[in-house]
mmCIF file of the N, C-alpha and C atoms, coordinates in Angstrom:
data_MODEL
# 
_entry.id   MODEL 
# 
loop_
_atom_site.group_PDB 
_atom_site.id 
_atom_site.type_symbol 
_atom_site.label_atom_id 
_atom_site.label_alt_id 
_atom_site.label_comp_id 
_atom_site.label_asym_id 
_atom_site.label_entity_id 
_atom_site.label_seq_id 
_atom_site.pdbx_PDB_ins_code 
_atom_site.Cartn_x 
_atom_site.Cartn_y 
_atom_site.Cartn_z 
_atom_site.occupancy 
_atom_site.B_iso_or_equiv 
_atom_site.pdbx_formal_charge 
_atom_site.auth_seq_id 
_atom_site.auth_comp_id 
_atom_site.auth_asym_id 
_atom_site.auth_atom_id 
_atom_site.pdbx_PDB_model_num 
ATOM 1   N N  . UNK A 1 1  ? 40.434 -24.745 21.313 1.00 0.00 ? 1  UNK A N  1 
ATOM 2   C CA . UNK A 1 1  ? 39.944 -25.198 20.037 1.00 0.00 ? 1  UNK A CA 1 
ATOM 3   C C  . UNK A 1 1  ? 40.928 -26.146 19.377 1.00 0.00 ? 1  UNK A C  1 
ATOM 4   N N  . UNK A 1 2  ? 42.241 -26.165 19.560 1.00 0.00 ? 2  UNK A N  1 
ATOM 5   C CA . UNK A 1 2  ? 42.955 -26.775 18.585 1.00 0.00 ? 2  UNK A CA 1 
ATOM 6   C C  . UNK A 1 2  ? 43.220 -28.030 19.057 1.00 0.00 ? 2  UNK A C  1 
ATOM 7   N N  . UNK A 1 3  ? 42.563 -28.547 20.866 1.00 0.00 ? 3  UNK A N  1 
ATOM 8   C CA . UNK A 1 3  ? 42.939 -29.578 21.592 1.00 0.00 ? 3  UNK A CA 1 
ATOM 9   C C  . UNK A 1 3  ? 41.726 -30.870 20.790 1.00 0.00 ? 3  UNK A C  1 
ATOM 10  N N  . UNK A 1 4  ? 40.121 -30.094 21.043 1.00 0.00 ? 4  UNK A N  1 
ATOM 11  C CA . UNK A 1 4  ? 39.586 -31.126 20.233 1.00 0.00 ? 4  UNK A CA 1 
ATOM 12  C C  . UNK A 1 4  ? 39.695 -31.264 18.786 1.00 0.00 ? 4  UNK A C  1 
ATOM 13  N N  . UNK A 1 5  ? 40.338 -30.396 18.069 1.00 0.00 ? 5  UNK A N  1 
ATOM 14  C CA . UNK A 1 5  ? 40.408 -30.700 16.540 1.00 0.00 ? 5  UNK A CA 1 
ATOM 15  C C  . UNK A 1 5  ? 41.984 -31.728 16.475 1.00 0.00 ? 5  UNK A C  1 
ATOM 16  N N  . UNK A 1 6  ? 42.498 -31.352 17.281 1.00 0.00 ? 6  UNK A N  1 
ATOM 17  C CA . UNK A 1 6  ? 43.792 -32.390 17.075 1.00 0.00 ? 6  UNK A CA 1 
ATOM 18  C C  . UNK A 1 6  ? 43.348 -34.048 17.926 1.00 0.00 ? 6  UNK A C  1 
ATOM 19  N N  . UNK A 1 7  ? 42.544 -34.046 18.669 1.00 0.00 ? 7  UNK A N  1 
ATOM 20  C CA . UNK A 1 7  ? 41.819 -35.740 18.716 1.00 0.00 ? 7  UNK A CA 1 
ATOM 21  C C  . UNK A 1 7  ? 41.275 -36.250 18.326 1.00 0.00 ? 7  UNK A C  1 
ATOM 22  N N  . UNK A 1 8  ? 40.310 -35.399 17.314 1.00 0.00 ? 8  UNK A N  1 
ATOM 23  C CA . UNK A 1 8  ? 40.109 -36.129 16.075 1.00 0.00 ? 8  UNK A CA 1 
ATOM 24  C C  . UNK A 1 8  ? 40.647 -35.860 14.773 1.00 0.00 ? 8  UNK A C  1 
ATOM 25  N N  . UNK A 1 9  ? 41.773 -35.654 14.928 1.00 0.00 ? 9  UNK A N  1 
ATOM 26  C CA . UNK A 1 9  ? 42.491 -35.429 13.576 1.00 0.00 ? 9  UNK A CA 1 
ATOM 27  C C  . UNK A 1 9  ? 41.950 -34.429 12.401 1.00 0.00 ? 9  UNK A C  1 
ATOM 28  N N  . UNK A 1 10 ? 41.307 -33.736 12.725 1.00 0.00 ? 10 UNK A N  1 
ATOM 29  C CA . UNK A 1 10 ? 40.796 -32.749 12.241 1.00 0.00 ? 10 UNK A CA 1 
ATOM 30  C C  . UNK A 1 10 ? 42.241 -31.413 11.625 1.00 0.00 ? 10 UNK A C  1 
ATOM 31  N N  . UNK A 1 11 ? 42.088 -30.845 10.402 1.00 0.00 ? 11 UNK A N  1 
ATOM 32  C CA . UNK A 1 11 ? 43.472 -29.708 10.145 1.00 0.00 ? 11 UNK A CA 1 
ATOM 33  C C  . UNK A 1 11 ? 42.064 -28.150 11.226 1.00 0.00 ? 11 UNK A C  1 
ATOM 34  N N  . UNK A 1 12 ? 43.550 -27.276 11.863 1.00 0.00 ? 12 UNK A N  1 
ATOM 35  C CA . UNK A 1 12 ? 42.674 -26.522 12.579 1.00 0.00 ? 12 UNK A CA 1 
ATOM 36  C C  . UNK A 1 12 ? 43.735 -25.482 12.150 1.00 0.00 ? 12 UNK A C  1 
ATOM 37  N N  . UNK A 1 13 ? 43.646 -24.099 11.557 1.00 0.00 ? 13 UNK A N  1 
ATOM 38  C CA . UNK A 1 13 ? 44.396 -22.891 12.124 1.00 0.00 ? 13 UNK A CA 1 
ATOM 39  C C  . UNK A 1 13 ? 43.805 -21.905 13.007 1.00 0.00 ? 13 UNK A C  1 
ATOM 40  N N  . UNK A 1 14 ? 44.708 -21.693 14.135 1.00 0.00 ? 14 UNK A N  1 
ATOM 41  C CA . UNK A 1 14 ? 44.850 -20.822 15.254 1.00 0.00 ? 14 UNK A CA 1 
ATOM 42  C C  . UNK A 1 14 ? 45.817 -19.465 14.799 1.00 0.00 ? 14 UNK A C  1 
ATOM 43  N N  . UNK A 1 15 ? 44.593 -18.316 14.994 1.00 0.00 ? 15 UNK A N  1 
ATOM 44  C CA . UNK A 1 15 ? 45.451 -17.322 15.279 1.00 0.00 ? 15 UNK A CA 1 
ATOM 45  C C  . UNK A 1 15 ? 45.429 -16.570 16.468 1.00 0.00 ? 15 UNK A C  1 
ATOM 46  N N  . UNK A 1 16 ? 46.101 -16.012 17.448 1.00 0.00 ? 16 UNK A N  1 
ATOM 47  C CA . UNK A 1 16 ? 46.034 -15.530 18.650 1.00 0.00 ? 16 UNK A CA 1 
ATOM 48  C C  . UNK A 1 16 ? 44.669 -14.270 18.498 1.00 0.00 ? 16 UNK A C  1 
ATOM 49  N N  . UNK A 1 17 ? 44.310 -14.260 19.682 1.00 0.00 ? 17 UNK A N  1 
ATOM 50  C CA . UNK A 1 17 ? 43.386 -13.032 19.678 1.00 0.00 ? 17 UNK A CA 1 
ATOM 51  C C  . UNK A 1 17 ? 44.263 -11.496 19.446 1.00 0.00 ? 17 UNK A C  1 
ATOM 52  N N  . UNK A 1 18 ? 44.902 -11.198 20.608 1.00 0.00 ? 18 UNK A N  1 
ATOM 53  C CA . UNK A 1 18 ? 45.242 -9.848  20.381 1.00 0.00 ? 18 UNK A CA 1 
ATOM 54  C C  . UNK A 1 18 ? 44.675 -9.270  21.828 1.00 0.00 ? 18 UNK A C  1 
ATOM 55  N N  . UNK A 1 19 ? 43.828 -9.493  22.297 1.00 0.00 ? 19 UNK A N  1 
ATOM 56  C CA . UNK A 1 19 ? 43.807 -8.760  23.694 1.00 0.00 ? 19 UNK A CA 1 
ATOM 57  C C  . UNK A 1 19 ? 44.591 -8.998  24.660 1.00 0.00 ? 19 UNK A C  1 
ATOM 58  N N  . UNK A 1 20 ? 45.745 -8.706  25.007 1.00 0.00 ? 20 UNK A N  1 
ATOM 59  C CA . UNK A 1 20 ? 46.577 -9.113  25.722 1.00 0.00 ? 20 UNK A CA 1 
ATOM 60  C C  . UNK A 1 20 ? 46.265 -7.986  27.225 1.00 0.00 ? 20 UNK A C  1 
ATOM 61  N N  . UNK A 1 21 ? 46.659 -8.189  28.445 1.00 0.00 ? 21 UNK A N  1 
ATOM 62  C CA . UNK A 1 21 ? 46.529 -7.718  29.227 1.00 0.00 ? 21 UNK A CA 1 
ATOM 63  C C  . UNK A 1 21 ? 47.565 -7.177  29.859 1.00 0.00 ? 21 UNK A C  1 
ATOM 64  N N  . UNK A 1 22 ? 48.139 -5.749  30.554 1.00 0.00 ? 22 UNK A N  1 
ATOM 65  C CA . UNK A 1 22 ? 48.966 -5.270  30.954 1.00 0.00 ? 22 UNK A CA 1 
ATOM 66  C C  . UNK A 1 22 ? 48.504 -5.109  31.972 1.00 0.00 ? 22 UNK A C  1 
ATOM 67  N N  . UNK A 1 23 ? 50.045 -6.131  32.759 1.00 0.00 ? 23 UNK A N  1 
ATOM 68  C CA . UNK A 1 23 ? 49.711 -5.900  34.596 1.00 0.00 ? 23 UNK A CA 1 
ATOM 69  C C  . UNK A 1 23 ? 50.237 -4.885  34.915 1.00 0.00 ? 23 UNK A C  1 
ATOM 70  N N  . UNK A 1 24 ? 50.083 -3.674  36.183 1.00 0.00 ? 24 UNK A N  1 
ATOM 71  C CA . UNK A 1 24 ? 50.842 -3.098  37.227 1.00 0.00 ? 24 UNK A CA 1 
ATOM 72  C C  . UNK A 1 24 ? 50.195 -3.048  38.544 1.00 0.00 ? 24 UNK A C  1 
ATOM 73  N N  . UNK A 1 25 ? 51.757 -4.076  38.874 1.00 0.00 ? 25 UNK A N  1 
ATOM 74  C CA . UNK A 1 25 ? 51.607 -4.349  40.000 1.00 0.00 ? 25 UNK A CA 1 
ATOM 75  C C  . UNK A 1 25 ? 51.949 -3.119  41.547 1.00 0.00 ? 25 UNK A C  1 
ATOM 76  N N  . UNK A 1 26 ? 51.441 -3.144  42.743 1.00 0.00 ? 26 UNK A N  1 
ATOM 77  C CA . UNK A 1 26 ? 51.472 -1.950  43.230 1.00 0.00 ? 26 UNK A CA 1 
ATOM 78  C C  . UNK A 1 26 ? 52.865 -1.346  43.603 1.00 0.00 ? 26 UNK A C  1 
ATOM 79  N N  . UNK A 1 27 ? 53.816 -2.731  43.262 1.00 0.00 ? 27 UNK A N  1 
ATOM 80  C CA . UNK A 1 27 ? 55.426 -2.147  43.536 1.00 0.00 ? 27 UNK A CA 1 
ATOM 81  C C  . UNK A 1 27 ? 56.288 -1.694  42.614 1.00 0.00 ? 27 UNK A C  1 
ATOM 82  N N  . UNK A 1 28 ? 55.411 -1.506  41.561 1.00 0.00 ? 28 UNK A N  1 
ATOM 83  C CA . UNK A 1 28 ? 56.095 -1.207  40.088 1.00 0.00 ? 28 UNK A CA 1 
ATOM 84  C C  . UNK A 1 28 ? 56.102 0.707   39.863 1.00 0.00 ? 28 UNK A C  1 
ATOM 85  N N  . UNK A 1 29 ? 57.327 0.426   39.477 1.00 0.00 ? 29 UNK A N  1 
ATOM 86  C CA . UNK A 1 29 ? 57.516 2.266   39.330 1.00 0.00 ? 29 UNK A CA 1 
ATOM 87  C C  . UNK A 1 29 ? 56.722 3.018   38.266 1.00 0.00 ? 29 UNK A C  1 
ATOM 88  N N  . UNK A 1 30 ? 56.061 3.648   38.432 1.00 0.00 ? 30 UNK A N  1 
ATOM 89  C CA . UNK A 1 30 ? 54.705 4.447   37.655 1.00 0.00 ? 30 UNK A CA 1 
ATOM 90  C C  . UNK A 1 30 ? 55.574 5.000   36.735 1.00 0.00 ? 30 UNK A C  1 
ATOM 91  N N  . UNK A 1 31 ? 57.005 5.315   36.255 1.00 0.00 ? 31 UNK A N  1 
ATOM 92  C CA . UNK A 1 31 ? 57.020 6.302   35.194 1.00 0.00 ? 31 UNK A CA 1 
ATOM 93  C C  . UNK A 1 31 ? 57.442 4.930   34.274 1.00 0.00 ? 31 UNK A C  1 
ATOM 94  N N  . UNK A 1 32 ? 58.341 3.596   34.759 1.00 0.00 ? 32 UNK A N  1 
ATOM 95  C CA . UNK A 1 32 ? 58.571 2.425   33.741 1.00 0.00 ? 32 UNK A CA 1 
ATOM 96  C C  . UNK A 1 32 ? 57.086 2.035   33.463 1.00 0.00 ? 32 UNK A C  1 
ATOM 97  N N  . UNK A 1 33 ? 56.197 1.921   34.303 1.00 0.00 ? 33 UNK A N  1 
ATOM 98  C CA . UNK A 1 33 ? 54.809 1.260   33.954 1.00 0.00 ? 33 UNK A CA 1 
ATOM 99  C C  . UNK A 1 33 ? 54.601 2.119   32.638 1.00 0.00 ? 33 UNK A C  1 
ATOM 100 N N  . UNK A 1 34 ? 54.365 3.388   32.591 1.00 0.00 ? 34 UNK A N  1 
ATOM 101 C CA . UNK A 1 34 ? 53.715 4.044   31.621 1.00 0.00 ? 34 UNK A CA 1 
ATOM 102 C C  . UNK A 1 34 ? 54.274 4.047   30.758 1.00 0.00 ? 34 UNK A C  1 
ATOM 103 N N  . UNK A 1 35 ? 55.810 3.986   30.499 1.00 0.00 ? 35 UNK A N  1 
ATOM 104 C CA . UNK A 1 35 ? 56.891 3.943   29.474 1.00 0.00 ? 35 UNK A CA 1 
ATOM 105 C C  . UNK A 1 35 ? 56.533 2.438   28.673 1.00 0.00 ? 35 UNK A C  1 
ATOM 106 N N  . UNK A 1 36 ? 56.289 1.418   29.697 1.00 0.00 ? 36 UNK A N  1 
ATOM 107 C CA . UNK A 1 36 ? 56.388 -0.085  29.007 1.00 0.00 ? 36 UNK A CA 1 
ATOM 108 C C  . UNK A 1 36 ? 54.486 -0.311  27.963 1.00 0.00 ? 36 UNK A C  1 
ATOM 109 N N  . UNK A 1 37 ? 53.628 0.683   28.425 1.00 0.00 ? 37 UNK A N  1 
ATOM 110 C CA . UNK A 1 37 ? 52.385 0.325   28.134 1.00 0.00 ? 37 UNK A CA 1 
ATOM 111 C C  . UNK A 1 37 ? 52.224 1.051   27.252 1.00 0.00 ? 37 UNK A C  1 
ATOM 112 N N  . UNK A 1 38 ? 53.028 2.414   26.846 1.00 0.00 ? 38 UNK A N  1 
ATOM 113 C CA . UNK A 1 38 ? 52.589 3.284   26.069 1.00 0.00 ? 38 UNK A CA 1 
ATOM 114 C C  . UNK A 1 38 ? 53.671 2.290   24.255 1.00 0.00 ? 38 UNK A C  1 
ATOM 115 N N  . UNK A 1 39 ? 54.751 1.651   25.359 1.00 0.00 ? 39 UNK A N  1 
ATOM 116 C CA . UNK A 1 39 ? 55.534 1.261   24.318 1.00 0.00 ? 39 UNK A CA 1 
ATOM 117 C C  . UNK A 1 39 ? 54.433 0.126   23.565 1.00 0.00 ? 39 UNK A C  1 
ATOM 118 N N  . UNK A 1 40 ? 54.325 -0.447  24.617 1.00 0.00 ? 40 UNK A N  1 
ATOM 119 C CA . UNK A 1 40 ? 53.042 -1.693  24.135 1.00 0.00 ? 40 UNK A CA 1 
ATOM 120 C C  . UNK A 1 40 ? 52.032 -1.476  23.157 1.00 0.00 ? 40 UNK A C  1 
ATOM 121 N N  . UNK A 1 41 ? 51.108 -0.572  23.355 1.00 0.00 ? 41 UNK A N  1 
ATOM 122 C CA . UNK A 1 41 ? 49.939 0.195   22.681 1.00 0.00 ? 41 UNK A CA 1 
ATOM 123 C C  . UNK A 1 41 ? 50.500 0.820   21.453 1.00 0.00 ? 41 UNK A C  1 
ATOM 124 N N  . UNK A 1 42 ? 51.495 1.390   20.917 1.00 0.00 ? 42 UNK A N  1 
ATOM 125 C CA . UNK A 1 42 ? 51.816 2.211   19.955 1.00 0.00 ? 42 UNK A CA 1 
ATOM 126 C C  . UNK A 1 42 ? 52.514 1.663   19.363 1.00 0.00 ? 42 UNK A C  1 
ATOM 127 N N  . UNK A 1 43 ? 53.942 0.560   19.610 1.00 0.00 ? 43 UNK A N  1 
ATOM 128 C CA . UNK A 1 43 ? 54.857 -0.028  18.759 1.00 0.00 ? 43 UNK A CA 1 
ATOM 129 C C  . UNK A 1 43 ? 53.969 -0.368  17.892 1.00 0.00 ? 43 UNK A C  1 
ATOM 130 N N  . UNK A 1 44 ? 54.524 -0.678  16.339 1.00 0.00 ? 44 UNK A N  1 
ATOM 131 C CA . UNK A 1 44 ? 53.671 -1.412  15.440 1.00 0.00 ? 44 UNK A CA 1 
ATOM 132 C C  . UNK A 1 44 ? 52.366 -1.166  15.134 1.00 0.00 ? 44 UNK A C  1 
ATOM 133 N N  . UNK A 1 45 ? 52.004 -0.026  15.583 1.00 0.00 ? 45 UNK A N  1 
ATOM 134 C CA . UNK A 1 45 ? 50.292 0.097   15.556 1.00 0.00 ? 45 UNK A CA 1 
ATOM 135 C C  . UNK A 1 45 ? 49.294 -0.948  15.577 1.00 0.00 ? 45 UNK A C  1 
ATOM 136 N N  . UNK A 1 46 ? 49.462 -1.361  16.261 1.00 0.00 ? 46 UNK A N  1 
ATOM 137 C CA . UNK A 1 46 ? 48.542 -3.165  16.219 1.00 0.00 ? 46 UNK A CA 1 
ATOM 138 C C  . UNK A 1 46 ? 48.857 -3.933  15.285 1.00 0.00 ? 46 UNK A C  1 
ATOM 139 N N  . UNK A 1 47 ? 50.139 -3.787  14.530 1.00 0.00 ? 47 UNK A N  1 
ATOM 140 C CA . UNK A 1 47 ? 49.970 -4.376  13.533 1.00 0.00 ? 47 UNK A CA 1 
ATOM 141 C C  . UNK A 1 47 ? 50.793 -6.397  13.774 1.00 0.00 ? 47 UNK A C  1 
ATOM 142 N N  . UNK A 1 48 ? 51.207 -6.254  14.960 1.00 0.00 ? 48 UNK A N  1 
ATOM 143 C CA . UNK A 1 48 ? 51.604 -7.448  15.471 1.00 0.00 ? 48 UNK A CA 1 
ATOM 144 C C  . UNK A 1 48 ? 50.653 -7.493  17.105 1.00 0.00 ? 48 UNK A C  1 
ATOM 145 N N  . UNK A 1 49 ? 50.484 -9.093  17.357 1.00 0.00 ? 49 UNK A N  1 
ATOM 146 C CA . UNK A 1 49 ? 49.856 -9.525  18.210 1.00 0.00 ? 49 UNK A CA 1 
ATOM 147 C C  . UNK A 1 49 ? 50.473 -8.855  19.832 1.00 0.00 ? 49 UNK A C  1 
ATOM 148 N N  . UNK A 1 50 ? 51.212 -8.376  20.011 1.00 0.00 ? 50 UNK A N  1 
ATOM 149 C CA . UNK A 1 50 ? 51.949 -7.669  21.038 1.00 0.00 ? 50 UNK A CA 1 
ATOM 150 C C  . UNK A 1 50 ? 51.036 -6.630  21.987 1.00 0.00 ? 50 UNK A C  1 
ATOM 151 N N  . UNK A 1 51 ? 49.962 -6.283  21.478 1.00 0.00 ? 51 UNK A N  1 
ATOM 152 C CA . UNK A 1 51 ? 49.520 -4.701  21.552 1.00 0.00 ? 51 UNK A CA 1 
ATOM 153 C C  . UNK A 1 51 ? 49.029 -4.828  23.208 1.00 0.00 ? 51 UNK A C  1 
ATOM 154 N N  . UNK A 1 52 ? 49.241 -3.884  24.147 1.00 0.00 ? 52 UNK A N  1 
ATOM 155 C CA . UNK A 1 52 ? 48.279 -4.321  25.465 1.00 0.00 ? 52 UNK A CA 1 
ATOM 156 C C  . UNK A 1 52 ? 46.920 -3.231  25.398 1.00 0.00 ? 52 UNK A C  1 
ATOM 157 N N  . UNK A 1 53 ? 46.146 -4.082  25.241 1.00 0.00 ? 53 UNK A N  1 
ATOM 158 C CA . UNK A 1 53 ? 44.688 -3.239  24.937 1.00 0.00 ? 53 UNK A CA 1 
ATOM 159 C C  . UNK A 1 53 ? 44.127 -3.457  26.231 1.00 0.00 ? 53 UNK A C  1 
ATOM 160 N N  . UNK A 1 54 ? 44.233 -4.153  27.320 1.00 0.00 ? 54 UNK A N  1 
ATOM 161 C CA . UNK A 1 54 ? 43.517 -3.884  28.832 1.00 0.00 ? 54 UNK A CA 1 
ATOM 162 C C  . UNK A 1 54 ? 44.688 -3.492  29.868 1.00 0.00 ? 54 UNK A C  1 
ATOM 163 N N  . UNK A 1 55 ? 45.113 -2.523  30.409 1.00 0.00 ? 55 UNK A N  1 
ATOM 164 C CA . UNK A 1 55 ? 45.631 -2.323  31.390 1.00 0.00 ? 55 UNK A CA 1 
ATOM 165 C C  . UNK A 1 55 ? 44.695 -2.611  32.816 1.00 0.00 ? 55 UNK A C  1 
ATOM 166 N N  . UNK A 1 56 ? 45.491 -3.114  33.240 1.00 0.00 ? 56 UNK A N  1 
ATOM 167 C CA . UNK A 1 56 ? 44.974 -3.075  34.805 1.00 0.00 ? 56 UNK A CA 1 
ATOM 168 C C  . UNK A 1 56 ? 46.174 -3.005  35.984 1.00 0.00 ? 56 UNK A C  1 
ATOM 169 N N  . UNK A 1 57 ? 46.012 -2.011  36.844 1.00 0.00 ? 57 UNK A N  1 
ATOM 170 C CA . UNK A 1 57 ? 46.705 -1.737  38.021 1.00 0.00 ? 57 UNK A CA 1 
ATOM 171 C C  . UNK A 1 57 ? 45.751 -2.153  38.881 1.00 0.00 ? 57 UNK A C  1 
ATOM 172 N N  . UNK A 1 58 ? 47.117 -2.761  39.795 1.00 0.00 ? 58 UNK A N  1 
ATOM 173 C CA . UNK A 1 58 ? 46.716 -2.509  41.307 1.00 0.00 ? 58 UNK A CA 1 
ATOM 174 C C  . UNK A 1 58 ? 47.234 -2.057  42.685 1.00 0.00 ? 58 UNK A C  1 
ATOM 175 N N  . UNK A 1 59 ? 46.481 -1.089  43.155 1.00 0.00 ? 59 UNK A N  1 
ATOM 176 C CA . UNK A 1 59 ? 47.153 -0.175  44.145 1.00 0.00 ? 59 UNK A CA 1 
ATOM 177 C C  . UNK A 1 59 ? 47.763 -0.301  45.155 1.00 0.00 ? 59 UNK A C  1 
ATOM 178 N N  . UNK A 1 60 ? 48.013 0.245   45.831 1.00 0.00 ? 60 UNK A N  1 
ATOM 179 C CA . UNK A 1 60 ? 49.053 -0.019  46.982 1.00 0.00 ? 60 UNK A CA 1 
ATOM 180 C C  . UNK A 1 60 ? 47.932 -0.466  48.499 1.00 0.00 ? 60 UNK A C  1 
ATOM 181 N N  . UNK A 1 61 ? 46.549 -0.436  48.380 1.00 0.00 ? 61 UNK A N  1 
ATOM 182 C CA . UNK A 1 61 ? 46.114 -0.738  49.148 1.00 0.00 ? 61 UNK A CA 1 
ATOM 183 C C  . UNK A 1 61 ? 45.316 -2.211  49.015 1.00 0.00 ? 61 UNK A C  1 
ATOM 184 N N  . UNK A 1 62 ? 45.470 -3.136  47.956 1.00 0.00 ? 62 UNK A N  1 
ATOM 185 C CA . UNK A 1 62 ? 44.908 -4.381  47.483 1.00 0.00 ? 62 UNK A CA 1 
ATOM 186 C C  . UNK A 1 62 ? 43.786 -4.440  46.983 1.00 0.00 ? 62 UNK A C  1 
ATOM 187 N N  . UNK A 1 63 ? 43.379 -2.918  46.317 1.00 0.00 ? 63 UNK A N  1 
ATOM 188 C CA . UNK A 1 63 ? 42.380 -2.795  45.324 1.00 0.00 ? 63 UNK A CA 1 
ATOM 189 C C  . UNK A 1 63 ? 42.795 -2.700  44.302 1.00 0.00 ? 63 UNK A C  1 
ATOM 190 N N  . UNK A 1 64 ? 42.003 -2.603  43.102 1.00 0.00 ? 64 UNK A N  1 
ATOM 191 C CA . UNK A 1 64 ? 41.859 -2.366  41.767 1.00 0.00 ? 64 UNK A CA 1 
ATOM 192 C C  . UNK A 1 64 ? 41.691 -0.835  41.569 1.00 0.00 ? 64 UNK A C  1 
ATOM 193 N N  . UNK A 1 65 ? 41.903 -0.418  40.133 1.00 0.00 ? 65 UNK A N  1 
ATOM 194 C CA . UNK A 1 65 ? 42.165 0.992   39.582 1.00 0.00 ? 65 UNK A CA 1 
ATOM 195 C C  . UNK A 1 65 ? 41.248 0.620   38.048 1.00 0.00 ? 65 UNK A C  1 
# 
Protein backbone atom coordinates (compact mmCIF):
# COMPACT_ATOMS: atom_id res chain seq x y z
CA UNK A 1 0.00 0.00 0.00
CA UNK A 2 2.49 2.62 0.77
CA UNK A 3 4.44 1.81 -2.75
CA UNK A 4 1.39 3.15 -4.84
CA UNK A 5 0.52 6.02 -2.50
CA UNK A 6 4.16 7.18 -2.53
CA UNK A 7 4.01 7.41 -6.74
CA UNK A 8 1.57 9.42 -6.63
CA UNK A 9 2.46 11.47 -3.91
CA UNK A 10 -0.29 10.70 -1.99
CA UNK A 11 0.37 11.15 2.50
CA UNK A 12 -0.23 7.24 3.52
CA UNK A 13 0.10 5.86 7.31
CA UNK A 14 1.18 2.26 7.72
CA UNK A 15 0.75 0.36 10.69
CA UNK A 16 2.12 -3.25 10.84
CA UNK A 17 -0.48 -5.99 11.13
CA UNK A 18 0.55 -8.02 14.11
CA UNK A 19 0.32 -11.56 12.83
CA UNK A 20 3.65 -12.47 12.90
CA UNK A 21 4.62 -16.08 12.39
CA UNK A 22 6.77 -18.40 14.61
CA UNK A 23 9.05 -20.82 12.83
CA UNK A 24 10.32 -24.31 14.33
CA UNK A 25 12.44 -25.67 12.46
CA UNK A 26 12.95 -29.65 12.82
CA UNK A 27 16.59 -29.04 14.30
CA UNK A 28 15.54 -26.69 16.87
CA UNK A 29 15.52 -27.80 20.53
CA UNK A 30 11.80 -28.22 21.71
CA UNK A 31 12.33 -26.87 25.29
CA UNK A 32 14.17 -23.21 23.62
CA UNK A 33 11.29 -23.42 20.94
CA UNK A 34 8.63 -23.34 23.65
CA UNK A 35 10.58 -20.97 25.95
CA UNK A 36 11.06 -18.40 22.81
CA UNK A 37 7.10 -18.68 21.73
CA UNK A 38 5.64 -18.68 25.04
CA UNK A 39 8.07 -15.57 25.57
CA UNK A 40 6.63 -14.21 22.25
CA UNK A 41 2.82 -14.70 22.97
CA UNK A 42 2.82 -13.31 26.59
CA UNK A 43 5.61 -10.51 26.75
CA UNK A 44 3.63 -7.29 26.63
CA UNK A 45 0.31 -8.87 26.23
CA UNK A 46 -0.06 -7.87 22.63
CA UNK A 47 0.45 -4.77 23.52
CA UNK A 48 3.49 -4.27 21.01
CA UNK A 49 3.63 -5.60 17.40
CA UNK A 50 6.08 -8.53 18.51
CA UNK A 51 3.35 -11.09 19.49
CA UNK A 52 3.72 -14.67 17.48
CA UNK A 53 0.07 -15.53 16.95
CA UNK A 54 0.78 -18.50 14.19
CA UNK A 55 3.22 -21.05 15.20
CA UNK A 56 4.22 -23.48 12.80
CA UNK A 57 6.65 -26.49 13.18
CA UNK A 58 8.18 -28.68 11.12
CA UNK A 59 9.06 -32.20 11.86
CA UNK A 60 11.81 -34.20 11.56
CA UNK A 61 10.30 -36.08 8.72
CA UNK A 62 9.58 -32.90 6.10
CA UNK A 63 6.07 -32.54 7.16
CA UNK A 64 4.08 -30.04 8.85
CA UNK A 65 2.55 -30.14 12.57
Amino acid sequence: MGEPAARHLKPAVLEPGGKNAVLVLADAGVGYAVGAVTFSVFMNAGQIRMSGDRILVRDGHGGRR
